[in-house]
C-alpha positions as CSV (number, residue, x, y, z in Angstrom):
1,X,105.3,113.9,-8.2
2,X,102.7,112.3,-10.6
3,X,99.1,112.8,-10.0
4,X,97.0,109.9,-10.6
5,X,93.6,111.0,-10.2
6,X,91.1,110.7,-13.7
7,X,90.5,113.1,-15.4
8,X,86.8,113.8,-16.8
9,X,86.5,115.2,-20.2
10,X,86.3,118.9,-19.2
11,X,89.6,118.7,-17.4
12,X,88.0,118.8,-14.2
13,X,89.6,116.0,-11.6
14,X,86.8,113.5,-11.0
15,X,86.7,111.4,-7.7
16,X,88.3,107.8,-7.8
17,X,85.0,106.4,-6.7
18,X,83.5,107.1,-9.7
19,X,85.8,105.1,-12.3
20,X,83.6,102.5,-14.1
21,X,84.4,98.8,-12.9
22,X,85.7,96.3,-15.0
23,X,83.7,93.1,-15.0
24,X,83.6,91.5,-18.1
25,X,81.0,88.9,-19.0
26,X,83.1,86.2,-18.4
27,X,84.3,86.7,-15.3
28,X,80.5,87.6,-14.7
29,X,79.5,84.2,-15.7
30,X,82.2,82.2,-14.3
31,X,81.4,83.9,-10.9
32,X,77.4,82.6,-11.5
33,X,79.1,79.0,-12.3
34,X,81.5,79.0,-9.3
35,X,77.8,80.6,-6.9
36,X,75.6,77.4,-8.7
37,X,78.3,74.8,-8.3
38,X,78.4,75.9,-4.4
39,X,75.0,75.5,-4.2
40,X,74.3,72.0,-5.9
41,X,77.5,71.1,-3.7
42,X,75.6,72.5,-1.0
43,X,72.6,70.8,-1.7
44,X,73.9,66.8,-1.9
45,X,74.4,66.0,1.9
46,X,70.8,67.0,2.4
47,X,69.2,65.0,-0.7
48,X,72.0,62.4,0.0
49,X,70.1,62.2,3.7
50,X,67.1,62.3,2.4
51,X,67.4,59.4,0.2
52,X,69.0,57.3,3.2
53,X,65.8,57.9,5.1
54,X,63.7,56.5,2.4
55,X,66.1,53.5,1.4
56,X,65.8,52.4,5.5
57,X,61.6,53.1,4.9
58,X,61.6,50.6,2.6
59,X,64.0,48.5,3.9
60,X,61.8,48.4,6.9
61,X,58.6,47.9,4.3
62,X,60.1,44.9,3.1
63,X,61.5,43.1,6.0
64,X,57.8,44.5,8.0
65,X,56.0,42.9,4.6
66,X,58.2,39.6,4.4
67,X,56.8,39.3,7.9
68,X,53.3,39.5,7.3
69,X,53.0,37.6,4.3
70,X,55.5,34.7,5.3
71,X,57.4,35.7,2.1
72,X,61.2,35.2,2.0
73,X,61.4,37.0,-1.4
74,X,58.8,39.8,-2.3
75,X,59.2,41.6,-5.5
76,X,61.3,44.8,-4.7
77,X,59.8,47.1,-7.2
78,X,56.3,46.0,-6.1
79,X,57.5,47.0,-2.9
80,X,58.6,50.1,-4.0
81,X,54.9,51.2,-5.5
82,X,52.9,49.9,-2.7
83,X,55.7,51.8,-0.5
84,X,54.9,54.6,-2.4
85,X,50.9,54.3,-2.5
86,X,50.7,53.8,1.4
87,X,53.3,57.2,1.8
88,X,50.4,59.2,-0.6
89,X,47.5,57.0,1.3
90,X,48.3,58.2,4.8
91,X,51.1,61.2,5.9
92,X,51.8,59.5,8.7
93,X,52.6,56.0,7.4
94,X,56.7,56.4,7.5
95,X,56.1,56.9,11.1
96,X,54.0,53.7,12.1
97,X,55.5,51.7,9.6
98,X,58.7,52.4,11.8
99,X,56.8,51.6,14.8
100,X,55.3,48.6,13.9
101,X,59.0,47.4,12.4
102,X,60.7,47.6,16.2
103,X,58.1,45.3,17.4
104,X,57.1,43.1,14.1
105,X,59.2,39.6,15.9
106,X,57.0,40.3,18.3
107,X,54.0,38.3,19.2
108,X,51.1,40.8,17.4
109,X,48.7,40.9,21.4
110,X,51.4,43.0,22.0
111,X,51.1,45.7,19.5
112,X,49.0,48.7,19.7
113,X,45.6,49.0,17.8
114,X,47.0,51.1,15.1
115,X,50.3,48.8,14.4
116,X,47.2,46.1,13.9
117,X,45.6,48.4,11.7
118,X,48.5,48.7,9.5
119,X,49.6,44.9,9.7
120,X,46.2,44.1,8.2
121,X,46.5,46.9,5.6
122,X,50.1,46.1,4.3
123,X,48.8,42.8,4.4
124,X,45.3,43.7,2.7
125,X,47.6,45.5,-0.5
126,X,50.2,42.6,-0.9
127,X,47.5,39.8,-1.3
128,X,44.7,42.1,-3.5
129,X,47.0,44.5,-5.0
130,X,44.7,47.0,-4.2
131,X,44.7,50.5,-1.8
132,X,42.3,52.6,-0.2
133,X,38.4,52.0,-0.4
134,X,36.2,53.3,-1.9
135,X,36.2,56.4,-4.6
136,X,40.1,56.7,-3.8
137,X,40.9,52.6,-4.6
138,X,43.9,52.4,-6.7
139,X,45.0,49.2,-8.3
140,X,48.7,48.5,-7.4
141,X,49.1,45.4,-9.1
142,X,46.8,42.7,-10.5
143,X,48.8,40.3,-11.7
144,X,51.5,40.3,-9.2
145,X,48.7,40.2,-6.4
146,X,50.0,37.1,-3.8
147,X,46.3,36.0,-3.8
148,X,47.1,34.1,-7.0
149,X,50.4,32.4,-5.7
150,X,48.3,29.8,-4.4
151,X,47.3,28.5,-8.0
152,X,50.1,29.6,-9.8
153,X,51.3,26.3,-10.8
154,X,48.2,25.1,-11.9
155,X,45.7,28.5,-13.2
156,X,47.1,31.2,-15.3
157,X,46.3,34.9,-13.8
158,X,44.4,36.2,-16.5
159,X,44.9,40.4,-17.1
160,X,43.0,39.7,-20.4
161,X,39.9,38.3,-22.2
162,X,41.0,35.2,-23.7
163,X,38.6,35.3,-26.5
164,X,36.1,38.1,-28.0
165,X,34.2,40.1,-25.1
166,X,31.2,38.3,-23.8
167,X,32.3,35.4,-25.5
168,X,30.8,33.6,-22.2
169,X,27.1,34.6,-22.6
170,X,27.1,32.5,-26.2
171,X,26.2,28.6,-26.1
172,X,28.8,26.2,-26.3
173,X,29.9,24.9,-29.7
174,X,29.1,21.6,-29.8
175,X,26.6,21.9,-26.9
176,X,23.5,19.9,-27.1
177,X,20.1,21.1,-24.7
């Protein structure tokens, strides 16, 4: 009968246990691969949920928005930002926005005093382009502002000086006192 038990270099018989393991650096590698792919795997139904919660938000922004302003067509990017601004404005904006969506076909003495509040805000961004007050107001949008849709078909909405700065404090060429 064959004895299999290692030998150490002195002759002596050394335990199986202690035999160094045999992992080489691929499989070493592959196994961190295999342990990351698992993980990003892992990862995608939560994301994947999480970006289904904020495609309804602002789904609900837009319909809530197309409400408020009487708009059939609102820019969806725009939408996006001011979406965006309102979220970093106030924590708890996803939450009354979704309020305030469940009862926007209805008539607004019926909703609370905060869902007023936030009609009038949504409102207040869409037509001045602005958000918050203050120290913290943020410009949104300037030219894309629905204050100017009024006049769009006759007055340009100037982002610009149209001629060299304080070109209006100058007389008039031509201009006789």
């Amino acid at each position: 009968m064959k004895d299999d038990t290692p030998l150490t270099d002195a002759g002596a018989v050394a335990p199986a246990f202690s035999q160094p393991v045999g992992v080489s650096r691929r499989c070493l590698l592959g196994g961190a691969a295999l342990g990351l792919a698992a993980i990003t795997l892992g990862a995608l139904p939560v994301a994947q949920a999480a970006d289904d919660a904020q495609d309804s938000a602002l789904a609900d922004f837009i319909r809530v928005s197309g409400v408020l302003t009487a708009r059939q067509q609102l820019n969806p990017v725009l939408a996006g930002l001011i979406f965006d601004e309102m979220k970093k404005e106030d924590p708890a904006f996803a939450d009354q926005l979704s309020s305030l969506a469940g009862v926007i076909h209805q008539s607004p003495a019926q909703w609370s005093a905060s869902m007023t509040t936030l009609a009038r805000e949504i409102t207040s961004v869409w037509y001045t382009g602005l958000i918050g007050s203050g120290d913290t107001m943020r410009v949104v949008t300037y030219e894309g502002a629905l204050q100017f849709s009024a006049t769009k078909d006759i007055f340009i909405v100037r982002s610009y000086c149209p001629n060299r700065p304080g070109f209006w404090a100058s007389q008039p060429s031509g201009w006789r006192a």
